[in-house]
C-alpha positions as CSV (number, residue, x, y, z in Angstrom):
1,X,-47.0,0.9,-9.7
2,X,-43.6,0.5,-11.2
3,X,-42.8,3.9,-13.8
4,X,-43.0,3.4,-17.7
5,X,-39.9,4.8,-17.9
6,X,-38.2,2.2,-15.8
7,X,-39.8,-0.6,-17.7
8,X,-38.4,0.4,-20.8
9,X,-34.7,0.9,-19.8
10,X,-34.5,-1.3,-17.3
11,X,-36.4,-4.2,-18.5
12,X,-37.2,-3.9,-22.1
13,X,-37.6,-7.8,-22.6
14,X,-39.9,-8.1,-19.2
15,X,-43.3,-9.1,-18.8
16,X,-45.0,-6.2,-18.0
17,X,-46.2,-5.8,-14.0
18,X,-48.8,-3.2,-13.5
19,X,-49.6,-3.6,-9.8
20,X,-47.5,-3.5,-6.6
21,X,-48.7,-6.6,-5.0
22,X,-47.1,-8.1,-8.4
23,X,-43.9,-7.9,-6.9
24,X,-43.8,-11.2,-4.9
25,X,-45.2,-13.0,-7.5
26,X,-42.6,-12.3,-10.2
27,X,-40.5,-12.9,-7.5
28,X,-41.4,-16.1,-6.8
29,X,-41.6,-17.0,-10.7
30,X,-38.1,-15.9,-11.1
31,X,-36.8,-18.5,-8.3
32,X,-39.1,-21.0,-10.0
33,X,-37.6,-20.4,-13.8
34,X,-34.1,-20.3,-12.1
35,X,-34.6,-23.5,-10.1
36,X,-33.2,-21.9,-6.6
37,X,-33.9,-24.3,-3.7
38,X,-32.8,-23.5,-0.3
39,X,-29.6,-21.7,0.3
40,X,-29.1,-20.8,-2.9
41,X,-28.7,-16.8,-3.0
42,X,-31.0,-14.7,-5.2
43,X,-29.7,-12.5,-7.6
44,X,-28.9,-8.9,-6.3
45,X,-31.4,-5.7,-6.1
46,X,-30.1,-4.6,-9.0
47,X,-30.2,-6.9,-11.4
48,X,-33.3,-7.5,-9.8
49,X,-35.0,-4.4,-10.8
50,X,-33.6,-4.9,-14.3
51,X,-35.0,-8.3,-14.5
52,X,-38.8,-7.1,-13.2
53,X,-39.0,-3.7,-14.4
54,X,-39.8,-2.5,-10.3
55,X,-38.1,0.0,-8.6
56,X,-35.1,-0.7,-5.7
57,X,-37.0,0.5,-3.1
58,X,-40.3,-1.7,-3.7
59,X,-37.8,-4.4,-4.6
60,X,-36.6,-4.2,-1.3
61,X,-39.6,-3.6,0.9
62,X,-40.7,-7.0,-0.5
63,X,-37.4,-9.1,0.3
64,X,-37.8,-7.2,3.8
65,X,-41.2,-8.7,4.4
66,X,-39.7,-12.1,3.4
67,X,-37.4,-11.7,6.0
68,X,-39.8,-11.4,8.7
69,X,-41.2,-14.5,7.5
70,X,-38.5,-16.5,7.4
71,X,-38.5,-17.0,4.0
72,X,-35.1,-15.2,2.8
73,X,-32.0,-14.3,5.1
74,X,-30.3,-11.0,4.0
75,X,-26.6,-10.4,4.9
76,X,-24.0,-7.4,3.3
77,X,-21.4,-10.1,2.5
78,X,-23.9,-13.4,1.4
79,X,-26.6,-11.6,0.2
80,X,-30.0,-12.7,0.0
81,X,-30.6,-16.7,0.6
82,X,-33.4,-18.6,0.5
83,X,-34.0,-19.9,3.8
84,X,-37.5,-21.8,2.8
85,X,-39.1,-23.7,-0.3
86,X,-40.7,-20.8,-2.3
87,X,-42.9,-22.3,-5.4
88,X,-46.3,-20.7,-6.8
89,X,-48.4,-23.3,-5.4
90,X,-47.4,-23.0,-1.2
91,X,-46.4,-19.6,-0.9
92,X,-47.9,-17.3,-3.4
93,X,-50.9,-16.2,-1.8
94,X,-49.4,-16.4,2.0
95,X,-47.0,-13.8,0.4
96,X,-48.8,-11.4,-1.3
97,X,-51.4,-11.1,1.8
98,X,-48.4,-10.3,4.0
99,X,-47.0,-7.9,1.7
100,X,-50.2,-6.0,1.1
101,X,-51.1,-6.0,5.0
102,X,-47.5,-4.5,5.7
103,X,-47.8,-1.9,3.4
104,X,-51.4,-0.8,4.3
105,X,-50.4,-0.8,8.3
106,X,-47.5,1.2,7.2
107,X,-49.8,3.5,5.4
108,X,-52.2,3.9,8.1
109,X,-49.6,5.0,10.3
110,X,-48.7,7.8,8.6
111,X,-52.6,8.7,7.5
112,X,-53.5,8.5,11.0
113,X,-52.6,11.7,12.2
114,X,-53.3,13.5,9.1
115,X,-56.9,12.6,9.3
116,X,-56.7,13.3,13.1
117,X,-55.5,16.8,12.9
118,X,-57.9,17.7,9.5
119,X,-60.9,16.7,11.6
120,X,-59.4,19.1,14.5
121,X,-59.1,22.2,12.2
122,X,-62.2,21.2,10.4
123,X,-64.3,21.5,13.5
124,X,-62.2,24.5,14.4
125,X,-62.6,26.7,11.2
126,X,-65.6,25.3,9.2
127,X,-68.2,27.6,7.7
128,X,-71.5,27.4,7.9
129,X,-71.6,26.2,3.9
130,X,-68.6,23.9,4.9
131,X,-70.9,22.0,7.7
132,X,-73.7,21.8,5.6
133,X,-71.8,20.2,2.3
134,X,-70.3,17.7,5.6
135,X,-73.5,16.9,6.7
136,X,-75.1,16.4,3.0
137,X,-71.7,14.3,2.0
138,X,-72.5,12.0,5.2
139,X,-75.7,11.6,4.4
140,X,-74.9,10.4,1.5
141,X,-72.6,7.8,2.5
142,X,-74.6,6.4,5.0
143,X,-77.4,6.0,2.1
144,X,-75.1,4.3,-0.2
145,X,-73.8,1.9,2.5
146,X,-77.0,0.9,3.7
147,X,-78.4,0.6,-0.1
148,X,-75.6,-2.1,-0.3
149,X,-74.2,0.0,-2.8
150,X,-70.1,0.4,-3.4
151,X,-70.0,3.4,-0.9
152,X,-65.8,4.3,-1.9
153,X,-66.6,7.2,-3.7
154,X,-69.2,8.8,-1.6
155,X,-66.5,7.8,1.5
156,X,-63.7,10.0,-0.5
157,X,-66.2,13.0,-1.2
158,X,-67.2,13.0,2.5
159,X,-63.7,12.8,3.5
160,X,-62.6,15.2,0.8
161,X,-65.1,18.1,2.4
162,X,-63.6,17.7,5.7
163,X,-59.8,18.2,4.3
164,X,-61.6,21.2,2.4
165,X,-63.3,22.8,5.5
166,X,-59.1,22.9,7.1
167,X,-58.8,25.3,4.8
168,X,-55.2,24.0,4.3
169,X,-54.8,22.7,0.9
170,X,-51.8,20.9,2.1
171,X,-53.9,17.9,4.2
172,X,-55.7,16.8,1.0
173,X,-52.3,16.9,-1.1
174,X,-51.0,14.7,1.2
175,X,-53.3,12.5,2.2
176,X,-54.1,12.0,-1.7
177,X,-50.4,11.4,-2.3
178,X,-50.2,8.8,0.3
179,X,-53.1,7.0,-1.0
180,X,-51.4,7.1,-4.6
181,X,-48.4,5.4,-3.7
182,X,-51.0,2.3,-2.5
183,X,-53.4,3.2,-4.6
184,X,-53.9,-0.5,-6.0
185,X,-53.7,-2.4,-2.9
186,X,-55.5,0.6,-1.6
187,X,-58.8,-0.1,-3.6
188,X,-59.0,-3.8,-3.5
189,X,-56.8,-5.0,-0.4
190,X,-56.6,-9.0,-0.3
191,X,-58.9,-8.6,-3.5
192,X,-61.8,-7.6,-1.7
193,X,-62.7,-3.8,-2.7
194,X,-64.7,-3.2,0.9
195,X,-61.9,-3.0,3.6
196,X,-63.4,-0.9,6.4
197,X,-67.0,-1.5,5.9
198,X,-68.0,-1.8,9.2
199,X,-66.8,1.5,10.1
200,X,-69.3,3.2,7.4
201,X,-71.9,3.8,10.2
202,X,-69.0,5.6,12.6
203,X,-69.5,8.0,9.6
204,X,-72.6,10.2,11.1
205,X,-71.7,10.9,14.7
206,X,-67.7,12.3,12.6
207,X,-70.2,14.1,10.9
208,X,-72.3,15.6,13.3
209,X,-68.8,16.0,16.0
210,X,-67.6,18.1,13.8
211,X,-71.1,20.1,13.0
212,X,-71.4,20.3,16.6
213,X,-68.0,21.8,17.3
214,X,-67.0,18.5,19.3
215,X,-62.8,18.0,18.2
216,X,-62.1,16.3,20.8
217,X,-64.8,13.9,20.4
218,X,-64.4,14.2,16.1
219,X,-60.7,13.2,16.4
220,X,-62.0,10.0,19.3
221,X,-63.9,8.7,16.1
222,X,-61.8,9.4,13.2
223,X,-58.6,7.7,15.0
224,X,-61.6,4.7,15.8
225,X,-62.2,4.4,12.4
226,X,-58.6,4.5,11.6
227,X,-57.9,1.6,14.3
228,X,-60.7,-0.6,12.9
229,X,-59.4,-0.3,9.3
230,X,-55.7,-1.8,10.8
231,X,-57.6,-4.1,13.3
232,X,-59.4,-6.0,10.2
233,X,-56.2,-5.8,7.8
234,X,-53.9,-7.6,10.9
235,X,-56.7,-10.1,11.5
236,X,-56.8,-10.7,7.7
237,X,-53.3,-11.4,7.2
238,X,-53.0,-13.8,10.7
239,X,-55.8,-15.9,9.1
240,X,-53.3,-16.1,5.7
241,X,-50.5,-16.7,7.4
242,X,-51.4,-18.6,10.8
């Protein structure tokens, strides 16, 4: 999300943007209010930010993934060119999926052994009270999922006593920071609040791996979990974008 603080000195006459995903849309509203057909170069990064009122460096992820896409060339001395037609109606949402799946891959990786060494010292160090609060918090996810209920919170509480059982303060601040900087693609990728569903039920046997003193077999099934979640946001953007 971009800072207050930058929306007010750097773009005091923007519209303002709440959420990251936001960023190739303005984007692509700019080119359209500017007129810019192919090979025409974009204005720079920062006049950029200035103009949208995001920071440089989400500015620039953005242009990155347009480069993959063949939708932008980037080059020191040109700049950035337009190397396709970019208008609200073709590209928009062929866009934003890509940018949102990027940044949640990228996110993943850097989760992904977090979570894997958390549930290694969780099964290593654990107390007694600690398994049982593990065992009642997957309890209670499983019940919410299979109630059809939104199951996101009870999935951050059970996920929350694991990081707690560590007893390292430092996996949740981390984890929880990463999750900030994505927070709102985070909580409703593609607009669908209910990435990773159908790795709920891997939930109990975590659980009980970890109850059991199993790591090798808790950190199997957390990385599995982990895998699925980037299996289903790849598959997602290749049906966008194929």
């Amino acid at each position: 999300m971009p800072e207050k603080s930058q929306q007010k000195s750097l773009a005091p006459d923007a519209e303002v943007i709440e959420e990251p995903r936001d960023v190739p849309h303005a984007l692509i509203k700019l080119i359209e209010e500017e007129g810019l057909k192919v090979g025409d170069r974009l204005p720079p990064e920062l006049e950029l930010v200035r103009r949208l009122g995001f920071g440089r460096s989400t500015i620039r992820e953005t242009l990155k993934t347009w480069e993959s896409m063949g939708v932008v060339s980037r080059n020191k001395g040109a700049g950035t060119r337009l190397t396709a037609e970019v208008s609200r109606n073709t590209l928009r949402v062929a866009l934003t999926i890509k940018h949102e799946a990027e940044s949640l891959l990228r996110m993943q990786q850097v989760r992904r052994p977090l979570e894997v060494e958390a549930v290694r010292y969780a099964t290593r160090l654990a107390t007694d009270e600690q398994r049982r609060i593990i065992n009642a918090r997957a309890a209670e996810l499983i019940a919410v999922y299979e109630a059809g209920e939104d199951w996101r919170e009870a999935d951050r509480r059970f996920h929350d006593s694991i990081h707690e059982a560590t007893g390292n303060a430092l996996f949740q601040q981390f984890i929880d920071q990463i999750l900030k900087c994505f927070h709102d693609i985070y909580e409703t990728p593609f607009g669908k609040p209910h990435l990773g569903q159908q790795t709920i039920p891997l939930h109990r046997p975590l659980a009980d791996a970890i109850i059991a003193g199993d790591e090798d077999k808790a950190a199997e099934l957390v990385t599995k979990i982990i895998d699925m979640v980037c299996a289903e946001t790849q598959e997602i953007a290749e049906e966008h974008n194929g």
